[in-house]
C-alpha positions as CSV (number, residue, x, y, z in Angstrom):
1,X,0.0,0.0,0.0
2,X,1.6,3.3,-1.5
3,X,-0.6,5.9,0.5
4,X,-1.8,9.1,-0.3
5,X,-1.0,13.0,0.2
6,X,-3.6,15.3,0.6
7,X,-4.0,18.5,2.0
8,X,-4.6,18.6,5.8
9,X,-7.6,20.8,6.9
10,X,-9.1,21.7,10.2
11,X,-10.8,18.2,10.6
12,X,-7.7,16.9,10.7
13,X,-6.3,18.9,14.2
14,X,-6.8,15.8,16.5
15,X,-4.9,13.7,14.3
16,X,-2.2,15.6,13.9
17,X,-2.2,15.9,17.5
18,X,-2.7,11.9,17.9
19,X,0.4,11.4,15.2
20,X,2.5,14.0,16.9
21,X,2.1,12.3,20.4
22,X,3.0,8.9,19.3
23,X,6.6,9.4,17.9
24,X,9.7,8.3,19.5
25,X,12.0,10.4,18.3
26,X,11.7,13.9,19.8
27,X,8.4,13.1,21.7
28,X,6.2,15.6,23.0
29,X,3.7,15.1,25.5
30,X,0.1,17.4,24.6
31,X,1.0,19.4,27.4
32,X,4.6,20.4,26.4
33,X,2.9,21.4,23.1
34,X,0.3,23.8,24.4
35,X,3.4,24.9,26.5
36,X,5.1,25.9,23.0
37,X,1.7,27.7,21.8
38,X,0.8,24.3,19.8
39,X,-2.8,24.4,20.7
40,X,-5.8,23.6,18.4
41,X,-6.3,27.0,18.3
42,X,-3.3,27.8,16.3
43,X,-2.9,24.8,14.0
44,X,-7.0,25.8,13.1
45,X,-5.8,29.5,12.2
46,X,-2.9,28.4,10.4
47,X,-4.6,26.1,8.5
48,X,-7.6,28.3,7.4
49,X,-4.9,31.3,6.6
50,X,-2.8,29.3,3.9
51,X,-3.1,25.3,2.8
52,X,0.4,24.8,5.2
53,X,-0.1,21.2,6.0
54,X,-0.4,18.0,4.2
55,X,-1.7,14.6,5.8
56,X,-0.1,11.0,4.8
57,X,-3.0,8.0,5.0
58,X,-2.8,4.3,4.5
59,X,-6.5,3.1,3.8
60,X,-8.2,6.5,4.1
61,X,-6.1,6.5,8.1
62,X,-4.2,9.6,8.7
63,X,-0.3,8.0,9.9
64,X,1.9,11.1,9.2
65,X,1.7,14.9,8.5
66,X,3.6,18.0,7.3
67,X,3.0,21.6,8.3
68,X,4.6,25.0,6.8
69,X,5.2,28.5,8.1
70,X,5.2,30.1,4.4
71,X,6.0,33.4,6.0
72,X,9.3,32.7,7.8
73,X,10.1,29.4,4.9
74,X,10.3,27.2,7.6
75,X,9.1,23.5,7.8
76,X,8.0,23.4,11.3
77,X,6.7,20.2,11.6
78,X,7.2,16.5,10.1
79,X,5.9,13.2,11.6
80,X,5.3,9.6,10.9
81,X,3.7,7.3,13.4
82,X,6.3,4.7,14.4
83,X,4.5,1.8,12.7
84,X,4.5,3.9,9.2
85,X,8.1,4.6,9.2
86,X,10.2,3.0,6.3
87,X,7.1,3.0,3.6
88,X,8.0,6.8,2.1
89,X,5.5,8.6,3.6
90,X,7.9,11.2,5.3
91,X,9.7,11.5,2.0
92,X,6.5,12.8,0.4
93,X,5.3,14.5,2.9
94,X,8.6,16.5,3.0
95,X,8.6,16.8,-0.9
96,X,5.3,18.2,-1.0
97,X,6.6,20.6,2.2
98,X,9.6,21.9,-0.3
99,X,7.7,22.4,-3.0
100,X,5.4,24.7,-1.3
101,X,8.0,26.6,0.2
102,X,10.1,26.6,-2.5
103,X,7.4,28.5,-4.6
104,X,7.8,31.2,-2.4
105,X,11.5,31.0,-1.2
106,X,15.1,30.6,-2.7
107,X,15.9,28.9,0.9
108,X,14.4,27.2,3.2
109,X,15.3,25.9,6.7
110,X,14.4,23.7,9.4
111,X,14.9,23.2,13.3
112,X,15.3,20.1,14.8
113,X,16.7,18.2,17.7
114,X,20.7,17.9,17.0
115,X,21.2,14.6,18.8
116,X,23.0,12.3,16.4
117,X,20.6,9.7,17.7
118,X,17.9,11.4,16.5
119,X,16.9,9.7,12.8
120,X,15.3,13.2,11.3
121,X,18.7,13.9,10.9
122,X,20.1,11.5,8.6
123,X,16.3,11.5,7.3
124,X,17.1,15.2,6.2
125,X,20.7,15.0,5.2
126,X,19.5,12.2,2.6
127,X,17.2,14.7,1.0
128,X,20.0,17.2,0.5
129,X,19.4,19.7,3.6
130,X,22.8,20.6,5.3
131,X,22.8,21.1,8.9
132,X,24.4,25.1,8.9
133,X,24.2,26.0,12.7
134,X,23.3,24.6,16.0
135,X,20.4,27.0,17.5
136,X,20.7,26.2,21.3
137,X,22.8,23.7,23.4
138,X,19.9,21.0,21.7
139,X,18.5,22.3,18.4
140,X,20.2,22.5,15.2
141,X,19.4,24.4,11.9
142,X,19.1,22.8,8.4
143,X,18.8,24.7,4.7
144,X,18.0,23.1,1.5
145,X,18.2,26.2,-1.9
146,X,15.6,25.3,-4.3
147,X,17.3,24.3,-7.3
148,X,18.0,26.7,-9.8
């Protein structure tokens, strides 16, 4: 089963929570995400400002997602449910992430946790984003140019 892409909408909000919750890698509780201003509030207003979010399903079953801040060029958010991981949803989702940024930006960037042991980061150095700058004493910074 390949899966589909499609865009996420405001129906979607608890699963994106549900998918978020269940990684392993850089997990975050529903609590540390309100914490951080991640609240169904503001994925609803971000998603009715600007399509910024795309949902990956098996069998019509949400299992991963991808949300955009177009303003800033940022890919905020990428996630696959554990179970999902390995099938090529993330790589879609983050292909259709780029090229939605990259319609409106020459570079885009990325924050994520800069433990080694953390997979996102191979993940994103195999789809040609290089790590440029750690952001804190956890958090590193990744840029991918659109191609020209």
């Amino acid at each position: 089963m390949s899966g589909t892409i499609r865009p996420a909408s405001v129906a979607d909000i608890d699963s994106l929570f549900d998918i978020r919750t269940s990684v392993t890698d850089n997990h975050l509780s529903r609590e540390q995400l309100d914490e951080l201003g991640i609240t169904a509030e503001a994925l609803q207003q971000a998603i009715e400002a600007a399509p910024c979010g795309w949902v990956a399903e098996l069998g019509g079953v949400p299992v991963g997602f991808a949300m955009v801040d177009f303003d800033a060029g940022e890919l905020f958010a990428l996630f696959v449910r554990p179970q999902h991981e390995g099938k090529g949803l993330g790589k879609r989702l983050l292909e259709a992430a780029e090229q939605a940024l990259f319609a409106r930006h020459a570079l885009i960037y990325l924050i994520t946790d800069g433990d080694e042991a953390i997979r996102a980061n191979g993940f994103y150095s195999r789809q040609g984003w290089l790590q440029v700058s750690e952001v804190d004493d956890r958090d590193v910074r990744y840029e991918k140019r659109r191609d020209r």
